[in-house]
C-alpha positions in Angstrom: 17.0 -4.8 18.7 13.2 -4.3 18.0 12.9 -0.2 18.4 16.3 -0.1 15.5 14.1 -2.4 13.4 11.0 -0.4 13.7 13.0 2.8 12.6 14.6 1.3 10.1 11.6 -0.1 9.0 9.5 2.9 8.8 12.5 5.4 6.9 12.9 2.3 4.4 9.2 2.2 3.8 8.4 6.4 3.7 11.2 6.4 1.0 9.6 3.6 -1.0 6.1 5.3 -0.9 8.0 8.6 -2.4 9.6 6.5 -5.0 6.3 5.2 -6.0 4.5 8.5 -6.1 7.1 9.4 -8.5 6.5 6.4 -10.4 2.8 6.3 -10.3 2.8 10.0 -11.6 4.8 8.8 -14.1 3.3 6.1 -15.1 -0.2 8.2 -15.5 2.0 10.9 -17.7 2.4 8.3 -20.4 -0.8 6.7 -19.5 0.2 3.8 -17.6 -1.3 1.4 -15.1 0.1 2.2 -11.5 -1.4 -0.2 -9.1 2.0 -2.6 -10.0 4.0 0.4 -8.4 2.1 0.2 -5.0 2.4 -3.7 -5.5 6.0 -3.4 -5.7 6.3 -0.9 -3.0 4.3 -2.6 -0.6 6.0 -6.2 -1.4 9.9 -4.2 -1.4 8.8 -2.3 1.9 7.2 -6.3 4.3 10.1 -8.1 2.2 12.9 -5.7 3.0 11.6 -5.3 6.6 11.1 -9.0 7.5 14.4 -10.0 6.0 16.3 -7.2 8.4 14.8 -9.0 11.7 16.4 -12.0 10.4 19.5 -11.1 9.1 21.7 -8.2 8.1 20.7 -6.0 5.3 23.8 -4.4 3.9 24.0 -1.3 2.0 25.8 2.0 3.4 27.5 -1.0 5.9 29.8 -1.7 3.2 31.7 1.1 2.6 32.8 1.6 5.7 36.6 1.6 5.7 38.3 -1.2 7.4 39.9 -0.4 10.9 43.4 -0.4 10.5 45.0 1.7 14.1 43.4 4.7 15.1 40.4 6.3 13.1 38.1 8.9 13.6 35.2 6.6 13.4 36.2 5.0 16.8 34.4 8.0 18.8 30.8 8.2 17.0 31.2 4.1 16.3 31.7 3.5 20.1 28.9 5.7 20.9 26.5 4.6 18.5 27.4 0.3 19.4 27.0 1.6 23.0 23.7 3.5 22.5 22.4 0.7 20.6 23.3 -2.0 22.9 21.3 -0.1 25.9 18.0 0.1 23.7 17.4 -3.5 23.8 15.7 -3.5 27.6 12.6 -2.2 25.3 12.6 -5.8 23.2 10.4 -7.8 25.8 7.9 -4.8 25.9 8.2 -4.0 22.0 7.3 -7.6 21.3 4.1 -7.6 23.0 3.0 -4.4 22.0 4.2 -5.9 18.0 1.8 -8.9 18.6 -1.0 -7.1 20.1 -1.2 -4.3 17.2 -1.2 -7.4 14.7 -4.2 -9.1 16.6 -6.0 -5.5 17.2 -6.3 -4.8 13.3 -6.5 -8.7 12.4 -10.3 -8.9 15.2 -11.1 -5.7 13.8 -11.2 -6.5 10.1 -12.9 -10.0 11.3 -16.0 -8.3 12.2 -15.6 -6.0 9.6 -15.8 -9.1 7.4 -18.3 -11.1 9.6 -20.8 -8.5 9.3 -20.6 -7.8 5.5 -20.8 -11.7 5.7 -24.2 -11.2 7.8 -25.4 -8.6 5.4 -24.7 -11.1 2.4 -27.2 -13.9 3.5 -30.2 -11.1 3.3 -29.2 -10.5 -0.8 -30.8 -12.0 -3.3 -29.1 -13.2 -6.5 -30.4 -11.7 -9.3 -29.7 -11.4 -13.8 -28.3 -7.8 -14.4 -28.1 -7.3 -18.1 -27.4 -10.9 -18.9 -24.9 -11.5 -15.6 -25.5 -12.7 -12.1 -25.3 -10.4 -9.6 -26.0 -9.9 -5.5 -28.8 -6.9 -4.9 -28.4 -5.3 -1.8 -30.2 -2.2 0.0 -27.5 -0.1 -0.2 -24.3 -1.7 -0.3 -21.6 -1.4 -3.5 -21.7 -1.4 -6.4 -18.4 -3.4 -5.3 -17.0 -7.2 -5.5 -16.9 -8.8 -2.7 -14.9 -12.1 -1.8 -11.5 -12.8 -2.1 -11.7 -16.4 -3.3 -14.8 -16.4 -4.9 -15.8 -13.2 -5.8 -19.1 -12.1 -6.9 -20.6 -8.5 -8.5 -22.9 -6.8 -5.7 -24.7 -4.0 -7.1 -27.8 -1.7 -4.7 -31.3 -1.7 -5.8 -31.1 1.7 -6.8 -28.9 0.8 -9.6 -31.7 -1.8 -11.0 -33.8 1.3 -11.6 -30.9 3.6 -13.8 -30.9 3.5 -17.7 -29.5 0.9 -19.6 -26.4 2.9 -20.4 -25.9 3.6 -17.0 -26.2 0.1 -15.9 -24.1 -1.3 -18.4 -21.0 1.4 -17.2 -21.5 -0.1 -13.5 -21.1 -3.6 -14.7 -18.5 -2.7 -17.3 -16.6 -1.2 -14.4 -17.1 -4.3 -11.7 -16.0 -6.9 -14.5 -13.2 -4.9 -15.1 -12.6 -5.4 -11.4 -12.7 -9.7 -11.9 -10.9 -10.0 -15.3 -8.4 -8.1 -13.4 -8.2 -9.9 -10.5 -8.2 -6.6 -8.2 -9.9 -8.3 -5.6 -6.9 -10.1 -4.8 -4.6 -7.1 -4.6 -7.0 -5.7 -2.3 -6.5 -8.6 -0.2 -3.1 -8.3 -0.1 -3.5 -4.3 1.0 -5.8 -5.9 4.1 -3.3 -8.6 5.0 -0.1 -6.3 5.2 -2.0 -3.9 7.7 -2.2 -6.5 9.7 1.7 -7.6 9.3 2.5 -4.1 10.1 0.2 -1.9 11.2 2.3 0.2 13.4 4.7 1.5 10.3 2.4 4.5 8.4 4.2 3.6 5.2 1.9 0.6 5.4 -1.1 1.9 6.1 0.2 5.0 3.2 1.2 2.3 0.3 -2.5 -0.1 1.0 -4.2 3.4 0.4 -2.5 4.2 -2.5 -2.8 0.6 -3.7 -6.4 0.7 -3.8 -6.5 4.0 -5.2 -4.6 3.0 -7.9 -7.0 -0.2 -8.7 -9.7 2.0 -8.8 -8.0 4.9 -11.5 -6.6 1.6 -13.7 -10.1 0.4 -13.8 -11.3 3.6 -14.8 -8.8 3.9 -17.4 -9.6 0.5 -18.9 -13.6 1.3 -19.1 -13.0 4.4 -20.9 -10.7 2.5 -23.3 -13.2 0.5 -24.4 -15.0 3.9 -25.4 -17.5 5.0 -22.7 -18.1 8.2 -22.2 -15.9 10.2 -20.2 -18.8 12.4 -19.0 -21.3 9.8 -18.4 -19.0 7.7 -16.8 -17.9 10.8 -14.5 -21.9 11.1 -13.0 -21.8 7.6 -12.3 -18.6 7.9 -10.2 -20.5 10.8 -8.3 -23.9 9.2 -7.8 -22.4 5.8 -6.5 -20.3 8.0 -4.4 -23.0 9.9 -3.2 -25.1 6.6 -2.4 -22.3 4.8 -0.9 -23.3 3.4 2.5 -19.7 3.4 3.9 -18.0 0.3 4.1 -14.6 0.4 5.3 -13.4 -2.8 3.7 -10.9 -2.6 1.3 -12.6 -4.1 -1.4 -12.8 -3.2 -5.4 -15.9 -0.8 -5.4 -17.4 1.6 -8.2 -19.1 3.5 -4.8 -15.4 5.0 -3.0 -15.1 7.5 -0.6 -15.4 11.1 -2.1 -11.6 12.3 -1.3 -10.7 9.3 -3.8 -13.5 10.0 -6.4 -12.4 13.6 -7.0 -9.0 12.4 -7.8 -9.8 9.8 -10.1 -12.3 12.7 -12.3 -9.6 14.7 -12.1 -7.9 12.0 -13.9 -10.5 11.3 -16.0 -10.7 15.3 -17.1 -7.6 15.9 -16.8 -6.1 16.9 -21.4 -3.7 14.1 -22.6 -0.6 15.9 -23.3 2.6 14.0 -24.5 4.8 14.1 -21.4 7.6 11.6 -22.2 10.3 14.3 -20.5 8.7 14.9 -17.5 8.0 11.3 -16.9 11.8 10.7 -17.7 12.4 13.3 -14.8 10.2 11.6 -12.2 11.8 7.9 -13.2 15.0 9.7 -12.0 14.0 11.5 -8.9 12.3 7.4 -8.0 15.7 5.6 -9.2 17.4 8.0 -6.6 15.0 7.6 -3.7 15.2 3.5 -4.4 19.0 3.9 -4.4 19.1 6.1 -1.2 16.2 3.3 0.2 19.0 0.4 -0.6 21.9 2.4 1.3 20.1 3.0 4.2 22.0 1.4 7.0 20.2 -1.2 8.8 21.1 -0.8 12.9 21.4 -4.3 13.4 23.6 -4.5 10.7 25.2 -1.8 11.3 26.4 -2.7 14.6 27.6 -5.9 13.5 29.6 -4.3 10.8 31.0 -2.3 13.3 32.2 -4.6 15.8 33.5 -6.8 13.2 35.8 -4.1 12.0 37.5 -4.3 15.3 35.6 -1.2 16.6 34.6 -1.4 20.3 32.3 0.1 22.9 34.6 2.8 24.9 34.9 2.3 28.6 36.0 5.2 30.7 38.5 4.3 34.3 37.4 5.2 37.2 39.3 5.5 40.2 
């Protein structure tokens, strides 16, 4: 039953993203890398889903006491095989509306991607500091291409100081050595498995997020200065022309750039307690995601226990 799987879907997936908000603040307590968390969460949240529409995903389903006579189960476990049964007469309209999300997002990131593609043939390859890079009007700095990818940077960025230069191509090779592009790619694909569950759309944020803040992180480790590095986060911000691809960029959108000076600000205190705490509060939401009962499941479980759909007499 498609509408069951959808819920399920969804709870399994909002508990995973709060598992991994625990996680990744966490992880940045002890000074951590996080985008592995929203990797985890997005691959536990498709693989966990797509495995319930093909089989049964047993959790909660299994401590459910055997039917042995009369129990008080048989009233809400009549009800619920019953109420479950009459949802299916939604399946045949579920599917298409399933299919036709999938091939909504999957035309509109195509021309997303054909007209960044368009853009690219008007660049000119160019030497940045000793490495080859695309100059655009406005677009990046960012990497673009999944397969192949190469450093864009915007001809404003030719004219900064050396120093400043250096931290946008210190940041974008960052971005290649670390193979981000590719995680961004798989962000883009699973909005197009699922783009009608939030927890998705939630966890490819977050993902992307995080492979920005790691990045940052791993610049500043290399001993650039925090400050310095901060104005270049706000001028490429500020000179970002807006595109909506998810791709590894030095230029993101302004909600995501205060967070990640905040992060860059923010005093290193020891805070192995506290990130003890939040490793417990996400080892209980990944428990409570793995006893969720799935309703296809479920039902099986039920009826195979002997319990059965209750069918008033009439007369």
């Amino acid at each position: 039953m498609i509408l069951g799987w959808m819920v399920y879907s969804i709870l399994f997936g909002g508990l995973c993203v709060l598992a991994a908000h625990a996680l990744e603040s966490a992880a940045r307590t002890i000074g951590k890398p996080s985008r592995w968390i929203w990797f985890a969460a997005m691959a536990a949240t498709l693989g966990i889903s797509m495995m319930a529409m093909y089989t049964a995903v047993v959790g909660a389903t299994t401590l459910i006491p055997r039917r042995r006579g009369a129990s008080w189960l048989d009233g809400p476990a009549s009800s619920y095989i019953r109420y479950y049964d009459s949802l299916g007469r939604w399946d045949p309209l579920l599917q298409v509306v399933l299919w036709a999300s999938s091939g909504l997002v999957a035309v509109m990131f195509a021309i997303a991607i054909w007209r960044l593609v368009q853009r690219r043939r008007a660049w000119q390859r160019e030497s940045l500091d000793g490495h080859s890079v695309l100059v655009s009007e406005s677009e990046g700095p960012a990497i673009v291409g999944f397969i192949r990818s190469v450093i864009v940077v915007p001809k404003w960025a030719l004219a900064e100081s050396e120093r400043v230069r250096s931290l946008i191509m210190a940041h974008e090779l960052e971005h290649q050595r670390a193979g981000d592009h590719l995680l961004s790619a798989v962000a883009l694909v699973a909005t197009v498995i699922q783009p009608w569950n939030p927890a998705v759309w939630w966890i490819a944020r977050r993902l992307r997020v995080a492979l920005e803040v790691d990045c940052d992180s791993r610049v500043l480790r290399r001993g650039s200065d925090p400050r310095t590095y901060g104005l270049v986060l706000l001028e490429a911000g500020s000179r970002a022309a807006g595109c909506r691809l998810p791709i590894p960029a030095l230029s993101r959108p302004l909600s995501s750039l205060e967070e990640r000076l905040q992060i860059i600000t923010a005093e290193r205190r020891s805070g192995r307690l506290r990130a003890a705490r939040l490793a417990l509060v996400a080892a209980i939401l990944i428990a409570t995601a793995a006893f969720v009962p799935e309703p296809g499941a479920l039902h099986c479980m039920l009826e195979g226990l002997g319990f059965q759909v209750q069918v008033s007499a009439s007369y």
